[in-house]
PAVEXRO-34940 format. One record per residue (C-alpha): y, x, z; residue in one letter; residue number from 1; chain. Coordinates in Angstrom, 1 decimal. Layout:
<recs>
[[Y; X; Z]; a; NUM; A]
...
</recs>
This chain:
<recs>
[[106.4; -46.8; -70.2]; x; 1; A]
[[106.4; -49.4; -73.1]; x; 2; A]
[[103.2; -50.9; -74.4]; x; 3; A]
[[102.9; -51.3; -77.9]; x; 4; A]
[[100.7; -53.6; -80.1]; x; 5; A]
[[101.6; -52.7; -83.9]; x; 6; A]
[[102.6; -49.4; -85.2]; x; 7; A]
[[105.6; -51.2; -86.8]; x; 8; A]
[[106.7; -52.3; -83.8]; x; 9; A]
[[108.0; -48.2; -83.4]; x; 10; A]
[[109.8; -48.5; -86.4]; x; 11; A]
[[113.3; -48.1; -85.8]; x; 12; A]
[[115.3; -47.7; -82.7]; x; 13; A]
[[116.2; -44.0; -83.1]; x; 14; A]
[[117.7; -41.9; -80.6]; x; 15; A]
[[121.2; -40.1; -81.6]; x; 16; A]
[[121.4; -36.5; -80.9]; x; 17; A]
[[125.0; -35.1; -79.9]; x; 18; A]
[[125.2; -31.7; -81.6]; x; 19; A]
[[126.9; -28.7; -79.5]; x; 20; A]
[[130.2; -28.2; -81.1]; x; 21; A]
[[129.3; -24.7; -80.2]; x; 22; A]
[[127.1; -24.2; -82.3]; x; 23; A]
[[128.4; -26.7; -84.9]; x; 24; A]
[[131.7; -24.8; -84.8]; x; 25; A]
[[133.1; -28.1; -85.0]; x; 26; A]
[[135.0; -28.7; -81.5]; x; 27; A]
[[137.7; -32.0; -82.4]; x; 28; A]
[[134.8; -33.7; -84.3]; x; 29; A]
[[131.8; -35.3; -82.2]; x; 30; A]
[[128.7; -35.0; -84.7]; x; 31; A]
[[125.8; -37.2; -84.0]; x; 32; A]
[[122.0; -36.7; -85.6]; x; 33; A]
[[120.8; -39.9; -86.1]; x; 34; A]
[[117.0; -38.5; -85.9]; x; 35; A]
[[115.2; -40.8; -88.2]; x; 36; A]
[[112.0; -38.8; -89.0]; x; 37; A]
[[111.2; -39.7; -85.4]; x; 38; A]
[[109.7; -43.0; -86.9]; x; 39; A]
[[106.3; -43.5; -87.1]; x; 40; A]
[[105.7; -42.2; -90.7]; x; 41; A]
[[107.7; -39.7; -90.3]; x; 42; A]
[[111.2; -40.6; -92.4]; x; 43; A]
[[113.3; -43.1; -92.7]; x; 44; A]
[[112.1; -45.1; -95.5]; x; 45; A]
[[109.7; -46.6; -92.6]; x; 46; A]
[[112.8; -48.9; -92.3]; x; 47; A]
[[113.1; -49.4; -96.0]; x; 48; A]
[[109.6; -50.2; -96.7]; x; 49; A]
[[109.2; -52.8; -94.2]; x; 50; A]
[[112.2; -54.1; -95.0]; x; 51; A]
[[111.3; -55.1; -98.4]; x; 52; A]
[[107.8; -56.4; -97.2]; x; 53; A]
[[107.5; -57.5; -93.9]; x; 54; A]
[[107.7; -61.6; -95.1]; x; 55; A]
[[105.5; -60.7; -97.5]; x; 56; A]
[[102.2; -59.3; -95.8]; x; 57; A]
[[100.5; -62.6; -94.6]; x; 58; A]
[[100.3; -63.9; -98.3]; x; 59; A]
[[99.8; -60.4; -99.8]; x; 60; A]
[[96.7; -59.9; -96.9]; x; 61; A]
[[95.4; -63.5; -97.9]; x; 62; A]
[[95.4; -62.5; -101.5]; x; 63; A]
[[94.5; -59.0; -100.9]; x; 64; A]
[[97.2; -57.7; -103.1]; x; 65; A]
[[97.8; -54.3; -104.2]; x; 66; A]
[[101.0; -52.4; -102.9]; x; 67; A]
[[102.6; -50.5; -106.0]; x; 68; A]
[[105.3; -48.5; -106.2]; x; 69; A]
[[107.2; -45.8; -108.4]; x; 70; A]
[[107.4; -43.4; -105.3]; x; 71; A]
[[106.1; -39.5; -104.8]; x; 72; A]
[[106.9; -39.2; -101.2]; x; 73; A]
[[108.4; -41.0; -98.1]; x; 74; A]
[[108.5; -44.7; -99.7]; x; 75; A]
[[104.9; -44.5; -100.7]; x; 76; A]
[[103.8; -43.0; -97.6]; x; 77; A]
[[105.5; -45.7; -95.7]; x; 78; A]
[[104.2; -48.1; -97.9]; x; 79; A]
[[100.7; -47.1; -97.6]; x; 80; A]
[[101.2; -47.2; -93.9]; x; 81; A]
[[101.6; -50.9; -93.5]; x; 82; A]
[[99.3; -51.4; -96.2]; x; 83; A]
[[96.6; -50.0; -94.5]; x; 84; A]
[[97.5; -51.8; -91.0]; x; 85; A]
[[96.3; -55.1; -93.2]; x; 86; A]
[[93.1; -53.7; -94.9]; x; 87; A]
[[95.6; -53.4; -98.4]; x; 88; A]
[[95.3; -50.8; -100.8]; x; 89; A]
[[98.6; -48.7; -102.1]; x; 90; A]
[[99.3; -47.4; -105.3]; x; 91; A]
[[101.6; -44.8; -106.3]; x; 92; A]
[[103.1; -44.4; -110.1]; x; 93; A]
[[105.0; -41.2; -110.4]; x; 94; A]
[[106.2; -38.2; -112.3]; x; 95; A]
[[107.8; -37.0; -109.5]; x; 96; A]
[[104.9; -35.3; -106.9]; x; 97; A]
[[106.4; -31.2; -107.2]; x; 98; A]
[[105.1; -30.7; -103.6]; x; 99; A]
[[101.4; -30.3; -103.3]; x; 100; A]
[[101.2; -31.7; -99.3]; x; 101; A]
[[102.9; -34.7; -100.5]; x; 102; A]
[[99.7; -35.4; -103.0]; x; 103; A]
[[97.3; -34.3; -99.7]; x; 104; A]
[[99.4; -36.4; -97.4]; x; 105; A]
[[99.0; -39.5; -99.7]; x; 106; A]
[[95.6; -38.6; -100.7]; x; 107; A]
[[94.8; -38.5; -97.3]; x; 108; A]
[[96.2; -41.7; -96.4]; x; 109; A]
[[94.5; -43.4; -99.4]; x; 110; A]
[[97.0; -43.9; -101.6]; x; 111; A]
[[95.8; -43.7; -105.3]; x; 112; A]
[[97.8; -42.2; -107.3]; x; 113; A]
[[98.8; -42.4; -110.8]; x; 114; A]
[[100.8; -39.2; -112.2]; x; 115; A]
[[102.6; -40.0; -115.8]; x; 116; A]
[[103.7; -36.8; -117.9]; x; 117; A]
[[107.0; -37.9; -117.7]; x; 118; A]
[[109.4; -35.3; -115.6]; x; 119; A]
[[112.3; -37.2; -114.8]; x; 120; A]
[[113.3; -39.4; -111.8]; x; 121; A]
[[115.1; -41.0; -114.4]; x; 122; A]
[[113.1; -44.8; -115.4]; x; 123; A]
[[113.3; -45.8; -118.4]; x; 124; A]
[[110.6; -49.2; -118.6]; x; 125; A]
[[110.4; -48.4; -122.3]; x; 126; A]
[[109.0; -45.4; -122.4]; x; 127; A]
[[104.9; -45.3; -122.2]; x; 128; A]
[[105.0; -42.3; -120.0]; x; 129; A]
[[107.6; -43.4; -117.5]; x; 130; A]
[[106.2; -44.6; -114.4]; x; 131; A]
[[108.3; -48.1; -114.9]; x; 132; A]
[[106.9; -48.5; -118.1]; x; 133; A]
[[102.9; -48.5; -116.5]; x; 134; A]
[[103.7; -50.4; -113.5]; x; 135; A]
[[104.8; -53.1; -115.5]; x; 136; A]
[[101.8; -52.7; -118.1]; x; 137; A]
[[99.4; -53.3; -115.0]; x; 138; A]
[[100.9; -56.1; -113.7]; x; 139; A]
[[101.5; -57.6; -116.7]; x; 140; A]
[[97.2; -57.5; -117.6]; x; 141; A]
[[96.2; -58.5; -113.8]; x; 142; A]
[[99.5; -60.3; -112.5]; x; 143; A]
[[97.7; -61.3; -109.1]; x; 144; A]
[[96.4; -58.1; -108.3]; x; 145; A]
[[99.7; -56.4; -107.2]; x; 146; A]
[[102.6; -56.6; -105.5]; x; 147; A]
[[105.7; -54.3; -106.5]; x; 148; A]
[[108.6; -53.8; -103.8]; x; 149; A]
[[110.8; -51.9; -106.6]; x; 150; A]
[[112.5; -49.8; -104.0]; x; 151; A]
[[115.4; -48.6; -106.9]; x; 152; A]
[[116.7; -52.4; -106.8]; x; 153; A]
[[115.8; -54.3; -104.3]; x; 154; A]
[[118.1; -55.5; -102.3]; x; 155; A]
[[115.9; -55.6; -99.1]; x; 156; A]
[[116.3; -52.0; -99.6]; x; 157; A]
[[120.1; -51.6; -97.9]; x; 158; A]
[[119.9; -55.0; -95.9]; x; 159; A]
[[117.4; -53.5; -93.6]; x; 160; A]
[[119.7; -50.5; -92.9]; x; 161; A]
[[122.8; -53.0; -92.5]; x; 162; A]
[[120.8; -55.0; -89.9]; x; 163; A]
[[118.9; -52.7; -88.0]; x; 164; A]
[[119.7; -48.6; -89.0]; x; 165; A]
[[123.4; -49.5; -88.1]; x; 166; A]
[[123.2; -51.9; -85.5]; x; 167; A]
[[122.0; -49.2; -83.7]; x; 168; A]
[[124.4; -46.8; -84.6]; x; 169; A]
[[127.0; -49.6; -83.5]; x; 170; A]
[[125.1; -50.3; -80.2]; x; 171; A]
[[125.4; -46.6; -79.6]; x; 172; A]
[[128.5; -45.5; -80.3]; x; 173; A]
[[130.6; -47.9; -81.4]; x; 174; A]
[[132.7; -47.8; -84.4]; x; 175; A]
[[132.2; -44.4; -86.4]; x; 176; A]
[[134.8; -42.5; -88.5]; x; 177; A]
[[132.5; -40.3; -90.8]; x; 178; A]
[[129.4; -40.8; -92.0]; x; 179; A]
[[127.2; -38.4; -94.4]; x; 180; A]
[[124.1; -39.5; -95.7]; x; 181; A]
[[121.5; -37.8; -98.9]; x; 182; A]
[[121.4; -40.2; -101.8]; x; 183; A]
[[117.8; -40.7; -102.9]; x; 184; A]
[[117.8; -44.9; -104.0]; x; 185; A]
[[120.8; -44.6; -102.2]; x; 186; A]
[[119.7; -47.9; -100.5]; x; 187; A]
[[120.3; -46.8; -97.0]; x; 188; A]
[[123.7; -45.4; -97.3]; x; 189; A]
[[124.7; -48.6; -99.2]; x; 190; A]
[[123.4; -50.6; -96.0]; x; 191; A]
[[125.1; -48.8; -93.6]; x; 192; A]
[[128.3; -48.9; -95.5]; x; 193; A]
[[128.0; -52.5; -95.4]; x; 194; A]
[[128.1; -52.9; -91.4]; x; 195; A]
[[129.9; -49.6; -90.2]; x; 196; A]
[[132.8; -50.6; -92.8]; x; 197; A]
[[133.6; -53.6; -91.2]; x; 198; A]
[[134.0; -52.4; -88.1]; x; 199; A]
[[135.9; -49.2; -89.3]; x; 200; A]
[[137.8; -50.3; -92.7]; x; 201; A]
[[138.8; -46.4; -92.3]; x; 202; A]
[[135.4; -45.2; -92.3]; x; 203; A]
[[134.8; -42.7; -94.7]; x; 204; A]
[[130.9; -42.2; -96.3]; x; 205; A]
[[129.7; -39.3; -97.8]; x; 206; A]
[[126.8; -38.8; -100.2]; x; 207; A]
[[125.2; -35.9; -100.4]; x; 208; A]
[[123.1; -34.9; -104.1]; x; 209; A]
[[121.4; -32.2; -105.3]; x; 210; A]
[[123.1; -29.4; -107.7]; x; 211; A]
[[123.1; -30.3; -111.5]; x; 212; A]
[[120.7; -27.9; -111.9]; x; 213; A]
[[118.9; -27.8; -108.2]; x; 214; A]
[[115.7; -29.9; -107.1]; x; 215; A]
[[115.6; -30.9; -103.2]; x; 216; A]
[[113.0; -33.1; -102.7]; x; 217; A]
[[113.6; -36.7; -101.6]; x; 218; A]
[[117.3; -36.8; -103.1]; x; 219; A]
[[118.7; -36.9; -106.5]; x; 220; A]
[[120.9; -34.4; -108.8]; x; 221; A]
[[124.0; -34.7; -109.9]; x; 222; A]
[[122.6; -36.1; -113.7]; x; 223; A]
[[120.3; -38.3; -112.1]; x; 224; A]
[[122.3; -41.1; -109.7]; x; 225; A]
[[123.6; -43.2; -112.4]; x; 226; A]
[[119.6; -43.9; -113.0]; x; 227; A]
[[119.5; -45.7; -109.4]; x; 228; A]
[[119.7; -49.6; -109.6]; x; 229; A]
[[121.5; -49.2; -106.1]; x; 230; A]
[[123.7; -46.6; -106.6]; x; 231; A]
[[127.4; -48.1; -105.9]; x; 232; A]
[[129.7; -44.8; -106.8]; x; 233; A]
[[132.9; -46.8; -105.6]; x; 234; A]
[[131.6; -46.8; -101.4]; x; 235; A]
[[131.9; -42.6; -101.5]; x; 236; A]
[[134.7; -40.9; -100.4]; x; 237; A]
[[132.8; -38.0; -102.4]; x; 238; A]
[[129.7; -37.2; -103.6]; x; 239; A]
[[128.8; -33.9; -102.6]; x; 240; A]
[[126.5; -31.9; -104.4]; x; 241; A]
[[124.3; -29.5; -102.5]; x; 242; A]
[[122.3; -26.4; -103.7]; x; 243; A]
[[118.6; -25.9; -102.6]; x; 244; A]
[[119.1; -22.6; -101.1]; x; 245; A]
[[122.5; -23.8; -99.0]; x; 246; A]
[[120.3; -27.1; -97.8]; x; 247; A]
[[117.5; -24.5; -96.6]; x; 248; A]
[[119.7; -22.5; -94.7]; x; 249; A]
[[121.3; -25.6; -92.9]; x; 250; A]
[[117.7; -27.2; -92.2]; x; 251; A]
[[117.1; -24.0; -90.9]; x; 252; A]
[[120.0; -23.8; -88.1]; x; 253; A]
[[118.9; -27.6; -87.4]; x; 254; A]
[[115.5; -26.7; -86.5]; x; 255; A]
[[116.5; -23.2; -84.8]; x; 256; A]
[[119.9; -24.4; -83.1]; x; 257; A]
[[119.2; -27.7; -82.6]; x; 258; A]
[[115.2; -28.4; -82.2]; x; 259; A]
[[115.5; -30.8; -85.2]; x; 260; A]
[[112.4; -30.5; -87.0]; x; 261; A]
[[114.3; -32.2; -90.2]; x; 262; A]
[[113.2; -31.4; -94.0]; x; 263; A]
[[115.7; -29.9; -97.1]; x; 264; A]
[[117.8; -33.1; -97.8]; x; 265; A]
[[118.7; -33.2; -94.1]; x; 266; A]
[[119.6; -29.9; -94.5]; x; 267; A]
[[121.6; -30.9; -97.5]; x; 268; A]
[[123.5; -33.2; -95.2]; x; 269; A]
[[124.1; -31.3; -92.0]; x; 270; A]
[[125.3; -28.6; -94.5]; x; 271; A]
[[127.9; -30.8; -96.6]; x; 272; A]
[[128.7; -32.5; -93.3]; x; 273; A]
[[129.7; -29.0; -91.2]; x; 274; A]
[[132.2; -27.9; -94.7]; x; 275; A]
[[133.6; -31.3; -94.8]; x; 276; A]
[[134.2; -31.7; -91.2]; x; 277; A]
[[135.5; -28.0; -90.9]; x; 278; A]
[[138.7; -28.8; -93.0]; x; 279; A]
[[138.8; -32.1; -90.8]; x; 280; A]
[[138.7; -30.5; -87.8]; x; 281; A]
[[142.1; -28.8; -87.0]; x; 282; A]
[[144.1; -31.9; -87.6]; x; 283; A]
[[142.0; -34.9; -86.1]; x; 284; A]
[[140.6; -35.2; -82.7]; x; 285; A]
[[138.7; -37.9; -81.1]; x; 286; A]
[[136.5; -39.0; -84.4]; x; 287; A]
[[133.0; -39.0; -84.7]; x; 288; A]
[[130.9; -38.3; -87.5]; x; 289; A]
[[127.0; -39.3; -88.1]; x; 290; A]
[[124.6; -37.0; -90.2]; x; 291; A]
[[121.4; -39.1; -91.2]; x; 292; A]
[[118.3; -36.3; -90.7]; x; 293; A]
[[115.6; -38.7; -92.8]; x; 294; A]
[[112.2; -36.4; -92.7]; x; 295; A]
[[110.5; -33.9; -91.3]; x; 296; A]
[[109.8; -29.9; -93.0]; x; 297; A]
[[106.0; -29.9; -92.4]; x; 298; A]
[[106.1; -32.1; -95.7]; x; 299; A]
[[107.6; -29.3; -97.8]; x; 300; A]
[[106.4; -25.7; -96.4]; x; 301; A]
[[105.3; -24.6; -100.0]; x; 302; A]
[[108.4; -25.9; -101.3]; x; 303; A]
[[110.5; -23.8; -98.8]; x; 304; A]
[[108.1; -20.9; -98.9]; x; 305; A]
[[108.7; -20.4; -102.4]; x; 306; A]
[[112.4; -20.0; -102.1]; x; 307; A]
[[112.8; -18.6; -98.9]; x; 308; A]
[[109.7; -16.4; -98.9]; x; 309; A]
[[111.3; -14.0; -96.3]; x; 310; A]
[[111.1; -16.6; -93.6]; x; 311; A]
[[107.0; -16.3; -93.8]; x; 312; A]
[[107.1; -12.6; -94.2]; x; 313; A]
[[107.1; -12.0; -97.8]; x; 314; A]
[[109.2; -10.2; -100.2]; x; 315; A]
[[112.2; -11.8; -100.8]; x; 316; A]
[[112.8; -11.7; -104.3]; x; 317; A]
[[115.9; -9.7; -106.0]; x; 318; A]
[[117.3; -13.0; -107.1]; x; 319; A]
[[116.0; -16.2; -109.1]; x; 320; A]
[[117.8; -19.1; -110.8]; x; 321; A]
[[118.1; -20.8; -107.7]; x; 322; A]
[[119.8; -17.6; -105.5]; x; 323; A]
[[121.9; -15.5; -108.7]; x; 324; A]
[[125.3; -15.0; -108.8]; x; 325; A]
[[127.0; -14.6; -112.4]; x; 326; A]
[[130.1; -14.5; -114.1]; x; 327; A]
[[131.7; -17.8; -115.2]; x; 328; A]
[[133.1; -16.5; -118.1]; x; 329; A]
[[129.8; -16.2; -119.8]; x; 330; A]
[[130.2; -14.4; -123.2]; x; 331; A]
[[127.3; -15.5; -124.7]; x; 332; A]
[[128.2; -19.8; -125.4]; x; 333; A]
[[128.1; -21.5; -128.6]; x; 334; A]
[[131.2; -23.3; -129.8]; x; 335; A]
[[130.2; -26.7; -130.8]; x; 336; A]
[[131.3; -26.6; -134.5]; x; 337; A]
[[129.2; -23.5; -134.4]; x; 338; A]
[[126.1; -24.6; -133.2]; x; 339; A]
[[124.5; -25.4; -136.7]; x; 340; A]
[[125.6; -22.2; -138.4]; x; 341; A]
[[124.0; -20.6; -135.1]; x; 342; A]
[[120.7; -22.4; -135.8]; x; 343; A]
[[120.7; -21.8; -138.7]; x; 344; A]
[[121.2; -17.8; -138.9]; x; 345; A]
[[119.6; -17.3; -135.9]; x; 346; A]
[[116.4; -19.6; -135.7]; x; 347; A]
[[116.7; -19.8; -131.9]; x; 348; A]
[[114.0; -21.7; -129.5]; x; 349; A]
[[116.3; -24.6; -128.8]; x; 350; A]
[[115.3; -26.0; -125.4]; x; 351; A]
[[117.3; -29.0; -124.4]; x; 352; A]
[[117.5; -28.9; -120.5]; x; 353; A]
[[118.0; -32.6; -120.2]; x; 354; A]
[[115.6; -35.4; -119.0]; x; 355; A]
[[113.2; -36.9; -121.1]; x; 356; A]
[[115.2; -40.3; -121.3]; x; 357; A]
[[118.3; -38.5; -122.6]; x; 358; A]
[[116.0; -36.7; -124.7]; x; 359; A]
[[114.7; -39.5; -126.3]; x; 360; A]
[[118.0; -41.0; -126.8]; x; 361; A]
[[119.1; -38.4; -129.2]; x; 362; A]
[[118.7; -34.6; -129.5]; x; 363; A]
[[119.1; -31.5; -132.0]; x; 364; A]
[[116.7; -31.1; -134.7]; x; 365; A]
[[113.5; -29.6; -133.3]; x; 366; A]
[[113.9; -28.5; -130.0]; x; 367; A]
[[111.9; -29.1; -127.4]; x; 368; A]
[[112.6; -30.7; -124.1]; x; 369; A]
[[111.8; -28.9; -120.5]; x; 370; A]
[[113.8; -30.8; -117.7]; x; 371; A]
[[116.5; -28.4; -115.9]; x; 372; A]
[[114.6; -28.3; -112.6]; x; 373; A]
[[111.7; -27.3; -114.0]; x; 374; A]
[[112.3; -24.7; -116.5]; x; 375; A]
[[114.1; -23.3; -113.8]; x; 376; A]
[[110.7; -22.9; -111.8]; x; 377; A]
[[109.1; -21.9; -115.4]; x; 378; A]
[[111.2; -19.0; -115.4]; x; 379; A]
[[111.4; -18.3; -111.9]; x; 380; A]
[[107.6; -16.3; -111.5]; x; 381; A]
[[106.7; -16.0; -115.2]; x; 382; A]
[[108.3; -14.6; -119.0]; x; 383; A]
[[106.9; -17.6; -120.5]; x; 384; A]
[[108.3; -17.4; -124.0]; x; 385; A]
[[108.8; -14.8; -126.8]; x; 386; A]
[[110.9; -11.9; -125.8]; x; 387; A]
[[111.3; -11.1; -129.5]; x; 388; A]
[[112.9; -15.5; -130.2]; x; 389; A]
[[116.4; -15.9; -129.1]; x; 390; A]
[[116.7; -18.9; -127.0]; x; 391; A]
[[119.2; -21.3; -127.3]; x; 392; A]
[[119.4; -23.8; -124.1]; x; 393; A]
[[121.7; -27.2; -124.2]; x; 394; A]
[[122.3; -29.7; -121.7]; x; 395; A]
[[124.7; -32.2; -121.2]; x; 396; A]
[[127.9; -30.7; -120.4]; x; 397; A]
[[127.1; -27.1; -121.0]; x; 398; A]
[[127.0; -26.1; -116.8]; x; 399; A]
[[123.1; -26.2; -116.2]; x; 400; A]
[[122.3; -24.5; -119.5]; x; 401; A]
[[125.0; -21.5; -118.9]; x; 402; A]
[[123.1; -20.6; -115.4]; x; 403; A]
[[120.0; -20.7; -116.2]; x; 404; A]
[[120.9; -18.9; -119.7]; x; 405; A]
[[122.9; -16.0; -118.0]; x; 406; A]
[[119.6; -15.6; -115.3]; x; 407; A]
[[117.1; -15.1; -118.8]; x; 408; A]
[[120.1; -12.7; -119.9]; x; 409; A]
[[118.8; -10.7; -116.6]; x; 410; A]
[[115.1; -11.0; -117.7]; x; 411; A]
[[115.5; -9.6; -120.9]; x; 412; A]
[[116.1; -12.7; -123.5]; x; 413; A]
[[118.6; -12.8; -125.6]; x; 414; A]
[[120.2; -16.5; -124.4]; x; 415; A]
[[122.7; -18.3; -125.5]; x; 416; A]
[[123.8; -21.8; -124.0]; x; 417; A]
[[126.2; -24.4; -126.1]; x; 418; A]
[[129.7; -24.4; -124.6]; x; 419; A]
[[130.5; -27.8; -123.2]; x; 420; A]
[[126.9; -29.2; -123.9]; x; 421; A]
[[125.8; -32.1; -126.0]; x; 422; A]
[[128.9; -33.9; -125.1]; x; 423; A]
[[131.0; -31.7; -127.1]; x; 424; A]
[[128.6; -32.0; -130.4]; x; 425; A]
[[129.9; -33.9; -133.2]; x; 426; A]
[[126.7; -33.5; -135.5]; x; 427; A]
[[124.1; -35.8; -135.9]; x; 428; A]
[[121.5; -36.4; -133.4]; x; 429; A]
[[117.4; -37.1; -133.9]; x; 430; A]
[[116.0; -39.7; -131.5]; x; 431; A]
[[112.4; -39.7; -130.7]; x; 432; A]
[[111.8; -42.8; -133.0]; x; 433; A]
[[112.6; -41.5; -135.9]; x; 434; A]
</recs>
């Protein structure tokens, strides 16, 4: 048996888990778990935060330096971890903490925390609220007090996963033909690109997102990656966007078929990974394929319980904006060059669906902003508005605002949503200077 001496000495070195193509349904493709919530904090971002300060801790001991970070979950944790190890304290600057054991876990493990009202994973360093904005307040009024990894850019982020997170995939296995990785800083599947690509130029790397309108914690949506310092669009094949409910189920056969105890965005990749490699299958043979699992589910039981209640025992609900079914050809969308007429004649509740950044940017006269994710989980157990006030909801692009309008339609509101979003709108814009 090995002997260790530092906790961080356990970081790393994860086994790989062959999956039974019989119960993958996948028989010409090998697919290999690369079982990263095995480290020692529980999720890959172990790697990632000692990564970015592991030559840093003897002078940030000596001048007993504060570990900050805009993190709500694995980073932080991490983080706090190693912090700890060297008597240092941790700080966390979010908007981002929708899980309450994340808070207890972190709360537990001393991390003070420091929630901003913004509700966007979307940074914007000028806005007061946004977690960027106050990290760089407080260091800026007591500049030797902390020290700020900045997971979102740097670039200690993916070289850890090039040199070690890969090395070991290489050690193991060789050279790999497909490999599917969630897309949260997007720092690790920008590392492992790095090595695996040279030894496969044919490798193909897929990233794996939430659903415009979806929330799975630890990854982004589909309106949020362009936000990520990291985030190199060109390295994916394809970006694959994954619904919550879809990422459940797969986490589900992982932990049932398997005996992976992985959380939701593993899920989300074992579950883009099986329909990828499905098409694949019948005309390849002999390729292997790697799914990153990066947590564990223990984090995220409210989260799960809440939209898979059934699995505790519980009603399952008739349907909600995260499990409904509706008709694409939506009747009830506002043309563009009749949005202001609309307004106008109607004196709708406009809610703009978008995040606050965008918000602030430029928006329609008097609306109000509620972030997609969460006005879905507004609506979701409550009638919080005026049944009598027609609603009018925008977003971007028109997608996220004609689901979530077509699920009020269901509760009773008369919704609308604009037809082809912001995008389309020609009209003038307030920003939130003005």
């Amino acid at each position: 048996m090995a002997i260790y001496r530092s906790i961080t000495e356990v970081i790393g070195n994860t086994p790989l888990l062959l999956l039974d193509p019989k119960k993958t349904g996948i028989k010409n493709i090998e697919i290999y778990a690369k079982l990263e919530y095995l480290n020692p904090f529980g999720s890959i971002k172990d790697r990632t935060a000692f990564g970015m300060i592991k030559e840093e801790l003897p002078r940030l001991k000596k001048e007993s330096r504060k570990i900050i970070e805009a993190s709500s979950g694995n980073t932080i944790k991490a983080l706090a971890g190693l912090a700890n190890l060297c008597g240092l304290s941790s700080v966390s600057v979010t908007n981002r903490i929708r899980v309450p054991e994340i808070k207890e876990i972190l709360l537990l493990m001393g991390v003070e925390i420091i929630e901003t009202p913004g509700r966007s994973a979307c940074l914007d360093p000028n806005n007061p609220d946004d977690p960027l904005y106050v990290i760089n307040k407080m260091i800026l009024a007591e500049p030797d007090k902390y020290f700020y990894p900045n997971q979102y850019h740097n670039e200690n982020n993916p070289a850890i996963h090039e040199q070690t997170t890969a090395q070991e995939i290489l050690r193991d296995l060789g050279s790999i033909d497909y490999l599917f990785a969630s897309l949260g800083t997007t720092g690790s599947s920008l590392g492992l690109f790095r090595a695996l690509k040279k030894e496969n130029p044919r490798l193909k790397i897929f990233g794996i997102a939430a659903s415009a309108e979806d929330f799975i914690p630890g990854i982004r949506s589909q309106g949020e990656l362009l936000e990520v310092g990291l985030f190199e669009p060109e390295i994916y094949e394809e970006i694959i966007y994954v619904s919550s409910l879809k990422a459940l189920e797969a986490m589900r056969e992982l932990i049932i078929n398997f005996g992976i105890l992985a959380g939701p965005s593993s899920g989300s990749v074992y579950f883009a990974a099986k329909n990828k490699l499905s098409y694949l299958n019948s005309e390849t043979s002999g390729k292997k394929a790697v799914i990153i699992t990066c947590d564990r589910f223990e984090w995220y039981l409210s989260y799960i319980k809440k939209r898979k209640p059934e699995w505790f025992g519980l009603k399952k609900k008739a349907h909600s904006p995260y499990e409904f079914e509706f008709d694409e050809n939506f009747p009830y969308e506002i043309e563009s060059e009749n949005l202001l007429e609309f307004i106008q004649k109607n004196e709708p509740l406009v809610i703009d669906l978008r995040s606050p950044f965008a918000f602030q940017l430029g928006h329609l006269p008097e609306s109000i902003n509620i972030e997609a994710s969460f006005f879905a989980e507004l609506v979701d157990d409550r009638r919080p508005f005026s049944i009598k006030k027609p609603l009018l909801l925008v977003c971007a692009i028109g997608v996220v605002s004609k689901r979530l309008a077509a699920y009020l339609r269901t509760l009773g509101y008369e919704s609308y949503s604009l037809k082809y979003g912001l995008n389309s709108f020609e009209g003038d814009l307030e920003s939130s200077d003005q």
